[in-house]
N, C-alpha and C positions, 0 to 999 in steps of 0.2 A: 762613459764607456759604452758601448754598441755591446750589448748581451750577443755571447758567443753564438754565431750561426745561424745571426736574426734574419742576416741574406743569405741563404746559403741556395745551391743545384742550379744557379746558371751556369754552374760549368758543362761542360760536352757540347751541351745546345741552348744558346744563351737567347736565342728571342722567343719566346716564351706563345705569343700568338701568332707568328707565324709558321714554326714547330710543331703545335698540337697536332697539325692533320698529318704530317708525315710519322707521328710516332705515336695513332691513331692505328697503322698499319700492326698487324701480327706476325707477319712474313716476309721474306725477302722478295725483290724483285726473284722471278722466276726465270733464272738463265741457261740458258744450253751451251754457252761459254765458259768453260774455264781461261780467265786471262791471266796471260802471264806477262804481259808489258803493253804501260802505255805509253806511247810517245805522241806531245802533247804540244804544239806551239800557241803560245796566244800574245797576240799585240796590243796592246793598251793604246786606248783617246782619252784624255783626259780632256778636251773639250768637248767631245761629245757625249762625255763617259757611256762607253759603248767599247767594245772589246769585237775580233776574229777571233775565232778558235778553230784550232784544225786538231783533229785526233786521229791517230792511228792506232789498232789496237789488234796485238796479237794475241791471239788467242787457240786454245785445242776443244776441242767439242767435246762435250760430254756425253753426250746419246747423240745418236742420229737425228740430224737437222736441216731444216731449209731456213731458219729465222734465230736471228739474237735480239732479245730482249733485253735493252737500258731503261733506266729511270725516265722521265719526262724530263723535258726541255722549254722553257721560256723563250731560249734563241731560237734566232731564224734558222732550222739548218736550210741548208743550199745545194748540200750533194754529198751522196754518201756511193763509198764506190768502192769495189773487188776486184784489185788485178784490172786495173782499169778498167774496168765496166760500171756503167751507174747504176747502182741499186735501188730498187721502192725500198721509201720508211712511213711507216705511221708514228705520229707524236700526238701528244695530246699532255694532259697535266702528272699523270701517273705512270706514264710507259711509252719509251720508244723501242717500234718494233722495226729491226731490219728483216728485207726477205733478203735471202742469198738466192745468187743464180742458178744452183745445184746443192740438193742435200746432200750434207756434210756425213762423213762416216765417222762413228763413234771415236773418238782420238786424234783424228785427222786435225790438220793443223793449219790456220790459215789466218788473214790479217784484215780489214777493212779499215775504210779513213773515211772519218765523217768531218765534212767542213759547215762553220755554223758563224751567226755572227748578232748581234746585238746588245742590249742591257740584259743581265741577271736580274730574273724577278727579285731574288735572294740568292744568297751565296758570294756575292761578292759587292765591296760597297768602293764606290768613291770618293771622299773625303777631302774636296781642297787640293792639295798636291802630292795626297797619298790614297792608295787606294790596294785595299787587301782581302783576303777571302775568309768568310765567317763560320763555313759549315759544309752547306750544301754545294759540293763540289762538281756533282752532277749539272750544277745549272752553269759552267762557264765548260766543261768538259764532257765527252760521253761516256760514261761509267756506270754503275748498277749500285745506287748509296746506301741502300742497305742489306748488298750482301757483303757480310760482315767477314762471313769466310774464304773469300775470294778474295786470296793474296796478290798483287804482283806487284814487279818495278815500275819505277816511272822516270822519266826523263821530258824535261820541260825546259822549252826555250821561251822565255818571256823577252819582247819588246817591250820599249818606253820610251820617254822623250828625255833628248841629251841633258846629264845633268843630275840625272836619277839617280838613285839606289835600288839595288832588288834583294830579297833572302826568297832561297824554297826550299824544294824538298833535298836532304843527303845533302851532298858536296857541290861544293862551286865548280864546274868544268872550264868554262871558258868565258871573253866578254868578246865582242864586238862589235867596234862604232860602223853603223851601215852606211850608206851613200848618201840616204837623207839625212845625217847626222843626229839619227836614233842611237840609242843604246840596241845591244840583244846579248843576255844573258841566257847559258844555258847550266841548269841545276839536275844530279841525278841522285836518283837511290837507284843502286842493283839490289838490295834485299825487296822481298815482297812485302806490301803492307797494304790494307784497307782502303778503297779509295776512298772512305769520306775523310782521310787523314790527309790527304794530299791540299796542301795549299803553300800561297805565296802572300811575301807586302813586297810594295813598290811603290816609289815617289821620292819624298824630300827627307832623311830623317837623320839624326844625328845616333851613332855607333855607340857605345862604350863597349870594351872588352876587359874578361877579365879570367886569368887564367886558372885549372882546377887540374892539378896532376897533368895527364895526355891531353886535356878536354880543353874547350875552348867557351866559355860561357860571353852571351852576347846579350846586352840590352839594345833596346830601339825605339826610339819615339822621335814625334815632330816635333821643335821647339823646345826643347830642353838641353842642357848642359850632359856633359859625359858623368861629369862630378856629382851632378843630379841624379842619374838614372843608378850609377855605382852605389849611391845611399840607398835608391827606392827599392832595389833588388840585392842589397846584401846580405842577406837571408841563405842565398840559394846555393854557396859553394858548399856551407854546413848542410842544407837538405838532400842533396849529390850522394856528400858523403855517408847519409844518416840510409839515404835508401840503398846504396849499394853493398851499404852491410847490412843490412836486413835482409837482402834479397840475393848476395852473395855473385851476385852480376855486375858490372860495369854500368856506366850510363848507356845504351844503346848505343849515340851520335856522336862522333868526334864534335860536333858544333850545336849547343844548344841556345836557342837566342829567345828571348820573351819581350816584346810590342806591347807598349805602353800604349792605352789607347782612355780616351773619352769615356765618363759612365761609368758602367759597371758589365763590361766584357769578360767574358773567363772561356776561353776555347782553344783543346790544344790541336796542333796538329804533327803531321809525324816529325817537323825539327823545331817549332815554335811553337809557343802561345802567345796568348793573345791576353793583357791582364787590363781591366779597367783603374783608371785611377782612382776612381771611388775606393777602392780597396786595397790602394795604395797609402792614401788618405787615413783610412780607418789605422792601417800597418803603425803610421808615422805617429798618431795620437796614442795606440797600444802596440806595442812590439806582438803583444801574444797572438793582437788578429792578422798572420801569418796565413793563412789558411788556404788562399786563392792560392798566391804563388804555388802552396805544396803541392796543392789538388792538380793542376793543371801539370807542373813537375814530376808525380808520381804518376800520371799517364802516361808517360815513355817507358815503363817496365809493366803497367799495368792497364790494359788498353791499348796502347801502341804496337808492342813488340808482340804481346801476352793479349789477343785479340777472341772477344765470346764470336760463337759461329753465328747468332744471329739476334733478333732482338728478345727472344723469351732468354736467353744467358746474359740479359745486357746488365745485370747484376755483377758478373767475374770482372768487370770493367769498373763499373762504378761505385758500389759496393765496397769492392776491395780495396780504390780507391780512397772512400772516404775513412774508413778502416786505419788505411796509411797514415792521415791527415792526422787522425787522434794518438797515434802512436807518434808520430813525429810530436808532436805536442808533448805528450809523457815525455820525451827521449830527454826534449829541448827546455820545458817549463813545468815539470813533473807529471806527478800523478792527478793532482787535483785537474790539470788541463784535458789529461787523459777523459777524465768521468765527467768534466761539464760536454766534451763534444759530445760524448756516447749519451748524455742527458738531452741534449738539441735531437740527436736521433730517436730518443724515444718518443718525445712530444710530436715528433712528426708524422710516427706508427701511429699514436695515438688518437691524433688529428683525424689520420686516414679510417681509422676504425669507427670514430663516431662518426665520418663520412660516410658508413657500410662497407669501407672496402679494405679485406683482409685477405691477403692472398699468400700463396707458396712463390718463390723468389722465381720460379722458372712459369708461371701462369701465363698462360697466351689469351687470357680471356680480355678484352677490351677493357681501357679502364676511360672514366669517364673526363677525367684530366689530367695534362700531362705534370702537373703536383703530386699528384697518388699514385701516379706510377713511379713517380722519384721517391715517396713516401717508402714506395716498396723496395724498388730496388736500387736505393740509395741508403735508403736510413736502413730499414730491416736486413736489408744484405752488411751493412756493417756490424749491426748486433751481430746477425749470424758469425762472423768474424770473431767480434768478440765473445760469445757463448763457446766456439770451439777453442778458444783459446783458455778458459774456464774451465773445459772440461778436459782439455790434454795438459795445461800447466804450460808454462813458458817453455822450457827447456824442447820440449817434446812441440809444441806448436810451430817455434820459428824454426825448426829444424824440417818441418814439414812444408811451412810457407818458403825455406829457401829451395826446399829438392825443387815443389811445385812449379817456384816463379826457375830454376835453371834447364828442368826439362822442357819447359814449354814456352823457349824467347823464339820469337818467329814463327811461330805456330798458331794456327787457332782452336779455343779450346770449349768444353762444357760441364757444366759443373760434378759428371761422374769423373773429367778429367782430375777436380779437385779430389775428390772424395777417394779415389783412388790410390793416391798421392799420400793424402793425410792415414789413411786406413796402412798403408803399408808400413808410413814412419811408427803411427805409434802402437804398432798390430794390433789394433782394437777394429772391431765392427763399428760402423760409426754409421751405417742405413737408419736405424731409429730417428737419429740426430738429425739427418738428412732428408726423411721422411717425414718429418714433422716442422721441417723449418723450408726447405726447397723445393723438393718433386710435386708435379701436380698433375700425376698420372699421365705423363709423357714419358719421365726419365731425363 
């Protein structure tokens, strides 16, 4: 038996070196956009694997502007334009800068569409006759990936070749066979949510459904039976249920669907993840190593819906996640499963400390790898979980974690949002607590 959480923190951002340098960064890209919708087509090669992307994105200005600043880009773009005019951009690896043809007045509201076209350095891969997106969203789309707090809708027409499948974001809108006997689906969410949560699969793959009250739970993979995937994911109607009374909210999605994939994959996005078999694998030889599913699962109330403002909060995400994981474990395979996860979490702090690196969960100070920074705000953010839970007593905790997780579905949040929260339910001061496990002289 694989000792509990021997693999554990590929989930959120599962490649591991080519990851480091983006979450190397302390800051968000720096935008004078606030967006409130992207509308996004992209058409799929699957022999040349190579992709068009066209983006349009509205947006209101937050100060006074002549330029919007996105992530960097791998593709070609080809032309970016305002009210039909063509705009200058600079791109390079870390920032695409648009000028606008007149500076924007503070609030003022207006749209631009950038057309782009080639291979994703990263962010989206091709696979045979499936092909789906891993992470970095910004490199098949123009969007700003780590600002965290920058809500909005999105609406995505995917093409493909006749024959296909697609899932993405929200609700299925409509299909359309085109003239060349392409597919084009178009998927939307109206709620606002993160762009690096926005992705899609499309190609060959076989369905299983399976239903949970209103909800629609959906497996997906290449090559496998419906009878198979129903086995490998049976786990998840009970984790549904186990999180939406903890948290006293619904699942988020009327359709939640999890992609079986190759290795060891774990990445959610706002309607799917993405689960390696490797850890499907381990599931089938021990029921108890459960843990992908939940993890990637409990990001649709935690992370998804329930989003930190930027990466020194990216602890309210992950943290609270893994937190999740071990409580569903108690819920599911008692107490002793409860205290081996929160034991995996300690050796990891541990790890990190004789590495030199001990920080407060909210520390923007660079960490030397992206391990220690999951050290911190993976592992130590779950102690912190369970220490408040230690010191308010159950009754008094999940009473606090449910007002927490209902006031703030849709919102983005930071950890005074938490403290807040809990300070009111159990009317104690709880700054010490927070002082000495979170803040590091920012707030």
């Amino acid at each position: 038996m694989r000792a509990a959480g021997s693999i554990r923190f590929v989930t959120g951002i599962w490649l591991l070196a080519v990851l480091a340098p983006a979450f190397a960064r302390e800051t968000a890209e720096t935008n004078a956009a606030d967006v409130l919708q992207y509308d996004v087509a992209v058409s799929l090669d699957f022999d040349r694997k190579t992709l068009t992307s066209t983006t349009k994105i509205y947006f209101r200005a937050r100060a006074s502007t002549s330029e919007i600043v996105f992530s960097g880009t791998a593709l070609t773009l080809d032309k970016a334009s305002m009210a039909g005019r063509a705009l200058s951009f600079d791109n390079d690896e870390s920032r695409l800068t648009i000028h606008l043809p007149r500076a924007l007045a503070r609030g003022e509201r207006a749209n631009i569409t950038v057309e782009s076209h080639g291979s994703p350095r990263r962010g989206f891969v091709f696979d045979g006759r499936l092909a789906y997106t891993d992470y970095f969203t910004c490199d098949w789309m123009v969007c700003a990936q780590d600002d965290f707090g920058d809500k909005a809708s999105v609406r995505l027409t995917l093409t493909f070749p006749q024959g296909m499948s697609s899932f993405g974001p929200g609700r299925h809108v409509s299909r359309t066979t085109l003239a060349d006997g392409r597919t084009s689906d178009v998927w939307s969410e109206s709620r606002p949510y993160s762009a690096y949560l926005f992705g899609f699969v499309a190609g060959d793959f076989t369905v299983a459904r399976e239903r949970y009250r209103n909800k629609e739970l959906l497996y997906l993979a290449s090559g496998a039976t419906q009878n198979e995937l129903l086995q490998s994911f049976a786990p998840t109607a009970g984790m549904v249920r186990f999180f939406e009374r903890k948290s006293d909210v619904d699942l988020p999605q009327l359709q939640y669907a999890q992609l079986r994939l190759p290795g060891d994959a774990a990445q959610e996005t706002l309607s799917f993840s993405m689960i390696g078999s490797d850890f499907l694998t381990d599931m089938a030889a021990d029921p108890q190593e459960d843990w992908a599913i939940a993890h990637e699962l409990a990001h649709q109330w935690w992370g998804n819906a329930i989003t930190c403002t930027d990466l020194s909060q990216f602890w309210l995400n992950e943290g609270i996640t893994v937190f999740m994981v071990a409580a569903w474990k108690e819920d599911r395979w008692g107490r002793q499963a409860y205290d081996r996860e929160l034991q995996v979490q300690r050796q990891r702090v541990a790890a990190a400390k004789a590495a030199g690196v001990d920080r407060k969960l909210t520390s923007r100070d660079a960490y030397p790898s992206l391990p220690l920074r999951r050290a911190i705000q993976y592992s130590k953010g779950a102690l912190f979980m369970d220490r408040l839970r230690q010191e308010l007593g159950d009754e008094i905790f999940w009473r606090a974690f449910r007002t927490y997780t209902r006031a703030n579905i849709g919102k983005t949040v930071t950890s005074r949002d938490l403290q807040r929260v809990f300070e009111a339910t159990s009317r104690r001061n709880l700054s010490p607590l927070f002082e000495e496990w979170v803040y590091d002289g920012q707030g």
